[in-house]
SEMI-421322 format. One record per residue (C-alpha): x, y, z. Coordinates in steps of 0.1 Angstrom, whole numbers, plus 5000, padded with zeros to 4 digits. Layout:
% SEMI-421322
XYZ;...
This chain:
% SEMI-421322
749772552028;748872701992;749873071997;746573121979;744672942009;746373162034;744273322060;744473742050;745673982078;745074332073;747174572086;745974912096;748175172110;749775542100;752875462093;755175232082;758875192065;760375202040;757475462028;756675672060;758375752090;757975942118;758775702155;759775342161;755775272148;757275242115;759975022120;757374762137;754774812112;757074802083;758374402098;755074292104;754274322071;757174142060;757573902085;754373782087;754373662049;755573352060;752873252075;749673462065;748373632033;748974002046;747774322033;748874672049;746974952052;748075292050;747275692045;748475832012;750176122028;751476412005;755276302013;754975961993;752476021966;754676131937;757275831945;754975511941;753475401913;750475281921;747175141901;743575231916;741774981931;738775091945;736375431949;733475501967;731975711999;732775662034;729975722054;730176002085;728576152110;725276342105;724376202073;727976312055;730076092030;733276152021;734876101987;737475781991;740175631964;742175341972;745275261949;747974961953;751574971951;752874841921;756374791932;754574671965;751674431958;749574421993;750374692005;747274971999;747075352000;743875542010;743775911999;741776212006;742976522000;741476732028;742976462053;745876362037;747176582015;749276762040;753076822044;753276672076;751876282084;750776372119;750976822124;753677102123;756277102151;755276772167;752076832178;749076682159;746776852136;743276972152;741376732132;743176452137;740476212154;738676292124;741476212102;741875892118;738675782123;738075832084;741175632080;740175352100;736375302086;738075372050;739875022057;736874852063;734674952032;737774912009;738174582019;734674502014;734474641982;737374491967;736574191983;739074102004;737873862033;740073932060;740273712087;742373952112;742674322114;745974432131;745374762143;748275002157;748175292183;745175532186;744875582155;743175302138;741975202178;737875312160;738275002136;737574712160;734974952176;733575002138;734074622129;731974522162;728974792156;728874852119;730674542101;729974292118;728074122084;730074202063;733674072083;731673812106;734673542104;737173772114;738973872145;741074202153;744474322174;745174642189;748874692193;749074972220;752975122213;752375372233;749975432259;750875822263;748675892230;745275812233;743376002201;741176242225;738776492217;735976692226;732376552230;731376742206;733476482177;731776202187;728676262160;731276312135;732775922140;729075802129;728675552151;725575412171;724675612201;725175332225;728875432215;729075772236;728875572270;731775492302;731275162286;732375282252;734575552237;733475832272;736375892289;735876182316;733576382295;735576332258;735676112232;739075852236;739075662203;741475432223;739875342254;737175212222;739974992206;740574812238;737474772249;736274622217;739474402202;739874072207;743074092216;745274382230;748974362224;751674612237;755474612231;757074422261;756574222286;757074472312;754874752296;752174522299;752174462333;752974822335;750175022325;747474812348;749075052370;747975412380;751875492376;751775412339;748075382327;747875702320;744075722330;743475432313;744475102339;741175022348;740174992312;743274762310;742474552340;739374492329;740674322299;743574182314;742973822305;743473942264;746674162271;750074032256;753374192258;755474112226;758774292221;759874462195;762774292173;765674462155;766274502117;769574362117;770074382078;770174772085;771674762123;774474572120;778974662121;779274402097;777274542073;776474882081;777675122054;777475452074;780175402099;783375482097;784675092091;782574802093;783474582126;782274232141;785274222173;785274462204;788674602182;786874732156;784874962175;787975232182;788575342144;784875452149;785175612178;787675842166;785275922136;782775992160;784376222181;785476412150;781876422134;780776622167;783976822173;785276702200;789176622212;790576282202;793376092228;791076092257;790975742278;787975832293;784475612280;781975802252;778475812264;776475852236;772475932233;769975932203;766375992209;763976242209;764476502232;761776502253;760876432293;759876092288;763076052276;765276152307;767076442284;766876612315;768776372334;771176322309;772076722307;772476662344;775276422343;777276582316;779576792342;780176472358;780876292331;783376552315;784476562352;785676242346;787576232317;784676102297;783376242268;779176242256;777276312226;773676392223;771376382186;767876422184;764876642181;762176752206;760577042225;762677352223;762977382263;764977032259;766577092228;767777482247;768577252275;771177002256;772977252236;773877512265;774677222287;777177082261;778177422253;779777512287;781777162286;783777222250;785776972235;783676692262;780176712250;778376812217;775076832211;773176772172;769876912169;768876692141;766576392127;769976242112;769675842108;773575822094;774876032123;772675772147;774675462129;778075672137;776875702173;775875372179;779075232167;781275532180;779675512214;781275322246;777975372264;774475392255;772275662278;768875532276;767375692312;763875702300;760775762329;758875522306;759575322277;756875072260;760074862242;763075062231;765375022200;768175212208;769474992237;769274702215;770274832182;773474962205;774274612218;774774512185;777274712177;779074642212;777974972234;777274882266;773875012275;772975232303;769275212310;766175322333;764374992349;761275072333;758774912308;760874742271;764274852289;763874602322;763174322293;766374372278;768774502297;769974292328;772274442352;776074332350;775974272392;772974032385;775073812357;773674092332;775174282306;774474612313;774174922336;770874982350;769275282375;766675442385;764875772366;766476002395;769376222392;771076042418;770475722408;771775802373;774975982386;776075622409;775275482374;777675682357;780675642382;779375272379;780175242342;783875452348;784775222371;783874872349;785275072319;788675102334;789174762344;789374632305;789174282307;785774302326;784474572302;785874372269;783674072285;780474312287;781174402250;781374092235;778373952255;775974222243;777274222208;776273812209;772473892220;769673822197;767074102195;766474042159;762374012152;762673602147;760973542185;758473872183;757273742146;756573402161;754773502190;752773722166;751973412148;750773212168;748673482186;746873582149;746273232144;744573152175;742173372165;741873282128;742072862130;742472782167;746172762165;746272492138;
């Protein structure tokens, strides 16, 4: 096919890398766009946050007024990437020009529905006046969820050949506020109803997205079966249920021209053989202070320190570990109570466990490769990257049976390649003594590495199945 006869997906989302990154979104976002060039004409969507707006050059492409609530516009300019073509920036300085892309100390900014529902209708009305006839709108996470819910009540003229996705990454944030927002989104009265954006008295921008895409997509095939459940729905699995029969899981895929020993120019030496993993490991265990000579396994962790995360269960196996003769290494950020949590744990066990309270992506690339064993007990996880970035560089991964983490990581007693537990404190501990007791006997543990450095998580399967779900939708699967 002529790329000029392409059928045009739009992406729509908050984030997305190389330009802004704040959680996996970005990484997912920033391959979509990418990936699906092969197939589709694909144009992404994105706020023109304060962070990147003196390091693009950009051209304007469009201006005009976004309608609101109560009879309000508000001022709109959208400018392309030069360096980029496609990919489109929509700014407004009230909502936008901020220092932080989502609010101070993790925790999102009070207008933020607004922000986002701006955002999302912004999309729409740029593409219609620049003329771009899209024929699906990929939408990501609460907030762009109000753009199918605009594009079925509003746009429907003006977009009538085209067809949208919600990709739910994760379910946890929904994009809820008081009744009182819901004038401010401008949309039709029939809107504020249990069958529309109501959810127990509040406006849920996306309980509206999955009600009103054509197709819902989460990030694995376990997730999606997942949160039909009142264990993981988070309020929302009867919304799900109902729209069952258009939910898809698709898993996330691995950048492996960044996440690769072969390549990776932030560890200590580049490695492709189980071998080449002990130079590292030595660098690692000097990069966080800790004693070198020990014949014990390193468990390593990188994630944001918060409960969904386990961080509590992993501060409760650090004795045991130490204990051991094993040694462990904790980075990330997260609530201060977790964050207090890591560091006087790892503070009583010196010269065993270090913690770094950091956002530090060359420290992750020396822990991934450094590591023996990858901590990954998580009380829910959507996908994952860190168990499967940590295969690739030959770290064993030790991982909750939950959501993205069940899809790829099989237990080494079921012909698996991994060590897998519950989210319990017990469960993990067994786990633990589990993984000393394969890491002594070497020829078993040599097999495990070389199998789970062999795995392909890359994003060739995930960009297919995204494929062939956008064009269902756009020519029957032709």
């Amino acid at each position: 096919m002529n790329p000029a006869d392409r059928p045009l997906v739009v992406i729509a989302a908050a984030e997305a890398v190389p330009w802004v990154k704040v959680g996996g979104l970005a990484d997912v976002v920033g391959a979509l766009f990418t990936g699906l060039r092969e197939r589709f004409s694909v144009a992404l969507f994105l706020p023109w946050y304060q962070s990147v707006r003196d390091t693009m050059p950009t051209r304007v492409k469009w201006e005009g007024k976004i309608a609101a609530g109560n009879g309000a516009t508000e001022e709109c300019r959208v400018a392309e990437s030069v360096e980029h073509p496609g990919l489109f920036l929509i700014s407004h300085e009230g909502f936008f020009g901020r220092p932080f892309v989502y609010g101070p100390a993790g925790k999102d900014y009070p207008d933020s529905v607004r922000r986002f529902a701006f955002f999302s209708r912004a999309v729409l009305e740029a593409c219609r006046g620049m003329g771009l006839q899209a024929r699906c709108f990929h939408c990501h996470d609460w907030h762009t969820a109000l753009l199918p819910v605009y594009l079925k009540h509003l746009y429907g003229s003006a977009f009538s050949s085209a067809s949208t996705v919600l990709t739910i990454h994760n379910l946890a944030h929904q994009g809820v506020a008081p009744a009182e927002e819901f004038p401010s989104l401008g949309l039709p009265q029939s809107c504020w109803s249990i069958e529309g954006l109501e959810f127990y008295g509040q406006v849920n921008l996306l309980k509206g997205g999955i009600l009103d895409a054509d197709r819902v997509t989460t990030v694995s095939e376990r997730y999606a079966r997942e949160i039909l459940t009142p264990e993981f729905g988070c309020g929302l699995e009867g919304v799900l249920s109902r729209r069952r029969d258009v939910l898809t899981g698709i898993r996330n895929g691995v950048d492996y021209r960044i996440w690769n020993p072969r390549v990776d120019s932030f560890i200590a030496r580049r490695y492709s053989t189980c071998a080449g993993k002990r130079f590292n490991r030595a660098s690692l265990l000097e990069l966080f202070g800790l004693k070198l000579g020990g014949s014990g396994p390193v468990f390593g962790f990188v994630g944001r320190l918060v409960e969904q995360k386990g961080v509590d269960l992993v501060v409760s196996v650090l004795e045991r570990i130490a204990a051991s003769g094993g040694q462990a290494v904790i980075l990330g950020e997260g609530t201060p109570e977790h964050e207090s949590q890591c560091v006087e744990a790892c503070r009583r066990l010196p010269g065993a466990a270090a913690a770094r309270i950091a956002f530090d992506e060359a420290l992750a690339h020396a822990v991934y490769a450094g590591s023996d064993i990858f901590l990954m007990p998580s009380r829910f996880e959507p996908c994952g990257i860190g168990q499967m970035i940590a295969m690739k560089y030959g770290t064993v991964p030790l991982a909750t049976r939950v959501g993205g983490l069940a899809d790829t990581v099989r237990d080494v007693d079921e012909d698996g390649w991994g060590i897998t537990c519950e989210p319990t404190p017990d469960s993990l501990a067994s786990a633990v003594d589990r993984c000393f007791r394969l890491f002594s006997a070497r020829d078993i543990w040599e097999k495990m590495v070389r199998r789970v450095m062999a795995l392909d998580f890359s994003w060739r399967k995930p960009l297919e199945e995204y494929a062939r779900l956008i064009s269902s939708l756009v020519d029957g699967g032709s």
